[in-house]
N, C-alpha and C positions, 0 to 999 in steps of 0.2 A: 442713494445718499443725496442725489440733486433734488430729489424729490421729497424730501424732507427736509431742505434748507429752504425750497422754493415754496412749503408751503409755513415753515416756522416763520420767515421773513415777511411774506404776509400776514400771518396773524400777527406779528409785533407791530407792526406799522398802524391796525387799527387798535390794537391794545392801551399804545402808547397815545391815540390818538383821543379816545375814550377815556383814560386817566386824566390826561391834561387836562381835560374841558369840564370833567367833574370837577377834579381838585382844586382848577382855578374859579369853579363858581363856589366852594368852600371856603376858599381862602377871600375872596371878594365879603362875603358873608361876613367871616369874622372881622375883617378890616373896619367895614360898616359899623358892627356892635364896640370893635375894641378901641381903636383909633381915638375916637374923640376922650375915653377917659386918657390914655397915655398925653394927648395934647395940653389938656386939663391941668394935668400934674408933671407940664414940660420935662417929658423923659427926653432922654437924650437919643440921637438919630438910630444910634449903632445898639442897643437896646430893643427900641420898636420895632427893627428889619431882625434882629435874631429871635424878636419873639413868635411874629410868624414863622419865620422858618421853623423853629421848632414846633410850629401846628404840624405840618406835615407829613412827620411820621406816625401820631396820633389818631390821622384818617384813614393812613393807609391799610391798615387789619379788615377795616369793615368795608372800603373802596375796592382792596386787591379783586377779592371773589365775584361783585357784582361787574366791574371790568372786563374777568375774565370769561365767564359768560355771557355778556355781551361779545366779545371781541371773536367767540369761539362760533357761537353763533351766525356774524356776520362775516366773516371769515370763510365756514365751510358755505353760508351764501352765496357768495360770490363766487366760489367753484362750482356747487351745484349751476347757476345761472350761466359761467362761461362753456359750461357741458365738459367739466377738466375732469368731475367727477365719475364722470359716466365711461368718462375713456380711461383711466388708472385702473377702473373696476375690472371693466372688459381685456383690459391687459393682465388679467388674474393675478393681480395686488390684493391684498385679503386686508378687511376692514384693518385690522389690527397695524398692519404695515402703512397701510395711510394715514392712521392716527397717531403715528408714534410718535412725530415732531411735536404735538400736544401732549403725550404723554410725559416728555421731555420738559416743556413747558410747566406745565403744573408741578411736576418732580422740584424746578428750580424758584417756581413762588413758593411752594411750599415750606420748601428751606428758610425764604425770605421771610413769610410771615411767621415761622418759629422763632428770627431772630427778633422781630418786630416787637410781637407781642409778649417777647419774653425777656427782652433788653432795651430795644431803642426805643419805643413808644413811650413803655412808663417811664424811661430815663427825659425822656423829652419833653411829656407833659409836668413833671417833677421840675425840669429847668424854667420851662415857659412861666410856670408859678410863682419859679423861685425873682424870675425878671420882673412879673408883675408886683411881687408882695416888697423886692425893694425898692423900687417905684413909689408904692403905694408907702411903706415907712421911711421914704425917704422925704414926701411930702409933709406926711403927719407931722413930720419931726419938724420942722419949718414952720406949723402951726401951732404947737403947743407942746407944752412940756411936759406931758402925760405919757406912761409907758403905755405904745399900745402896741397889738400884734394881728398878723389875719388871720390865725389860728388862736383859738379862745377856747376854754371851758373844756379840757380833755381831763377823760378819766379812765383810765386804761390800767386793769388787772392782768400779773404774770400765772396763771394758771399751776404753773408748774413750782413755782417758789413760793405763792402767798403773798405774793409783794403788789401792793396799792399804789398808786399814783393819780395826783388832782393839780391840776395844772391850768392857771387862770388867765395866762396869756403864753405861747409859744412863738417863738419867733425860728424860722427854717432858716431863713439866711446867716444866722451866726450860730445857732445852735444853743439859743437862750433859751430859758424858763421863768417867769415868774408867776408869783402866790404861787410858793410851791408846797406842796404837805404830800410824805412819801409815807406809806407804814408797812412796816417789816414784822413778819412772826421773831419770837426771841426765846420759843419754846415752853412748853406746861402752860401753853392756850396766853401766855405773856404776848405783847407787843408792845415793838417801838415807833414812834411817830417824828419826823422830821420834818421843822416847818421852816421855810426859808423863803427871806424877800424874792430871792436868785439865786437861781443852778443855769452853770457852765458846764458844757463837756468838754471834757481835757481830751482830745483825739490819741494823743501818744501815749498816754497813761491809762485809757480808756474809761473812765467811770467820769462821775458828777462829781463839782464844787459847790458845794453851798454856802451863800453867804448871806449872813444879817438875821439868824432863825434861831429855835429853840428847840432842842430835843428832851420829850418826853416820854418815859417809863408808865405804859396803862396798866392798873389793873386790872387779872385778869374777869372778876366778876362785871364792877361798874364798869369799866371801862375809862375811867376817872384816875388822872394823874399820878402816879407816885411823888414823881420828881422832875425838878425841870431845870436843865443845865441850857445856859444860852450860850450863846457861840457867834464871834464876827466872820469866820470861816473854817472850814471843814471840808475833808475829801470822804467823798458817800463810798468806800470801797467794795461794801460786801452788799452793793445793788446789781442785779442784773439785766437793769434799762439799759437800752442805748436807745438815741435818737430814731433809727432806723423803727426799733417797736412802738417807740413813742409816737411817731409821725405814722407810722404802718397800722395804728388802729384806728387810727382819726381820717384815715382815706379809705375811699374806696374801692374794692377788691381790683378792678378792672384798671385801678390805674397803677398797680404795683407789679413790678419786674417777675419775672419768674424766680428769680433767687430771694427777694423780699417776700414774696408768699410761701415758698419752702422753709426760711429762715422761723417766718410768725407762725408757720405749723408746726415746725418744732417745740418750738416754744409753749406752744397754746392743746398740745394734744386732740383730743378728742372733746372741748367742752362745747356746747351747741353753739357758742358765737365762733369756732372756725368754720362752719357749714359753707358760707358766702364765699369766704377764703378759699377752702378745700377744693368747691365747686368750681372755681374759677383758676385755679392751676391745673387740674386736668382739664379743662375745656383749650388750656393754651394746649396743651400736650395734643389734644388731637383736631382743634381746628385745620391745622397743614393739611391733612387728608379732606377739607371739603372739597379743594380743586377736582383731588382724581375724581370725588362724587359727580362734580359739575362735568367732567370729560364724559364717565359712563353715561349721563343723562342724554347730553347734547348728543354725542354722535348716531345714537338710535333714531333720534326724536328728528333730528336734521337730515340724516340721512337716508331717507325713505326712497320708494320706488317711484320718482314720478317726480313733476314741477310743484305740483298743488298739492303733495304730501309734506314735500322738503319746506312750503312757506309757511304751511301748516302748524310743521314743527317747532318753526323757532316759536310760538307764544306756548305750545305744549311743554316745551323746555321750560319756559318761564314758570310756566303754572306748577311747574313739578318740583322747580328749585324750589318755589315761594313756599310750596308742600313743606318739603322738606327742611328748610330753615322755621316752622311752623311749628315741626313737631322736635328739632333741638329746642325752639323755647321751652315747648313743655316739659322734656327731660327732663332741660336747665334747671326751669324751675321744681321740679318733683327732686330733684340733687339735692337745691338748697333749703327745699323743706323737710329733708332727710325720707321724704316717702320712701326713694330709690338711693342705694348706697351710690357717691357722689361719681365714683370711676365706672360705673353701671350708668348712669344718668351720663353721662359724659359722652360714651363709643356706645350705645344702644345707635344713635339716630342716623348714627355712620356705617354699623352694622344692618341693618334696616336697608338704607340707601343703595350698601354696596349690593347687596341682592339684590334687591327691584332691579340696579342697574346692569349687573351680567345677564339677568335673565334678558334685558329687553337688548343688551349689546347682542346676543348668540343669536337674537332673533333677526338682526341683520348681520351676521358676519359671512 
């Protein structure tokens, strides 16, 4: 048990030391780029310091894994080098027993990056936006008295209902709409058409208010008006928008929660624009497994027979990760272009990895 606090407590110390120094040359980065627009549009102090903060769970998904092979790497370094390796071995400790404080390790990022990438992150970058875009309409509004919004020109079909949606400005931070035109089937190839200056969503009632529009009856041939009843306001009841789908097809896959991607797959079935979608909720499901990948690689590759094998190793590590996140892209992208069914494209490149890597762990255990 000492001997796996003695060596977990090592590898944390360069772990945490190799996070920090990325992260803060990330966050330096964005300060540079973002800073002077908040200055520009004198946001206020407490504003600017949450918006970075909320950058930082948005880097950590793709920081964790390169961290942690680095850290893994320099780590069993530093043992091999002090000869600490040589003497646990010779104590007939069997590979598996000295690696286990890392197997530990990776077991508890792993968990981490499942919460990351499948709540904190897109919850994070979702707020970071959401501080920027009142920012940015809070300025507008001070210059002119035009509606405007950072979200424009959305057109987002419900697969499953038939229900249309065109939407000429969105606003996230209040849950507005304007130039709105909704269209609903009404059955025997009929439809209805809802045009409104502005839709609200009513959160405790759930559905849209429209107001200042005009509802019209299509026929079914031309497509050409029956009737046209206007209206100062009206509650949309039998829509099955919310905000969440409306804003969830206008972003991109990677930045939505694991439950906003379950949700829009429901919703959206099997038609070819879930692909991206699909693709990218099982990749959250088994990225956590790339650690163990990085464990089986490292400890083969570093722990070789000899001084000039073990320094060896650590770039052969490298080269094998770099391999192997190589050929996830390809998966990836053969998932999202339905070559390969999306959960197939997903644990192929993990399946792949996990053998290469037993085979070459048995070969030093």
């Amino acid at each position: 048990m000492r001997i796996d606090l003695y060596i977990f407590r090592e590898w944390v110390k360069i772990f945490t030391l190799a996070a920090g120094a990325i992260l803060g040359l990330l966050l330096l980065s964005e300060i540079y780029n973002e800073l002077p627009g908040f200055l520009d549009r004198k946001a206020p102090l407490d504003q600017v310091i949450t918006f970075f903060l909320l950058l930082i769970p948005g880097y950590l998904p793709s920081l964790l894994p390169i961290c942690f092979l680095l850290s893994l790497l320099f780590s069993l370094a530093s043992l091999h080098r002090n000869g600490e390796i040589v003497a646990i071995r010779s104590a007939g400790i069997s590979l598996f027993r000295l690696s286990r404080a890392y197997w530990i390790a990776a077991g508890l990022l792993a968990a981490v990056l499942l919460w990351l990438n499948g709540s904190l992150a897109p919850s994070s970058i979702e707020n970071s936006r959401l501080i920027k875009e009142q920012v940015k309409e809070k300025d507008l509004a001070s210059r002119s008295d035009h509606i405007r919004g950072t979200t424009q020109d959305l057109a987002v079909a419900i697969p499953g209902s038939d229900e249309i949606w065109f939407v000429e400005v969105y606003r996230r931070s209040s849950n507005e709409a304007f130039g709105v035109s909704v269209s609903l089937p009404q059955g025997d190839g009929k439809r209805i058409r809802y045009e409104a200056a502005r839709a609200v969503y009513d959160t405790e009632k759930e559905h849209w208010i429209l107001e200042d529009g005009l509802i019209m009856n299509l026929s079914e041939d031309s497509g050409i008006p029956e009737s046209l009843v206007q209206f100062d306001q009206m509650e949309l009841i039998n829509s099955e928008m919310s905000p969440i789908l409306l804003v969830g097809f206008s972003q991109r896959p990677k930045d939505l929660s694991l439950n906003q991607l379950a949700g829009l797959l429901s919703e959206m079935g099997n038609v070819p624009k879930s692909k991206p979608y699909r693709a990218r909720y099982y990749s959250i499901l088994s990225s956590p497994f790339q650690f163990f990948v990085v464990v089986l690689i490292t400890l083969p590759c570093a722990l070789g027979s000899g001084r000039s094998r073990a320094s060896g190793g650590f770039f052969r590590a490298v080269w094998i990760y770099l391999g192997f996140f190589a050929v996830t892209a390809v998966f990836s992208f053969a998932g999202q272009r339905e070559i390969l069914p999306s959960l197939l494209a997903a644990w192929s490149p993990f399946v792949i990895a996990t053998a290469a890597g037993i085979w070459m762990y048995r070969q030093n255990a």
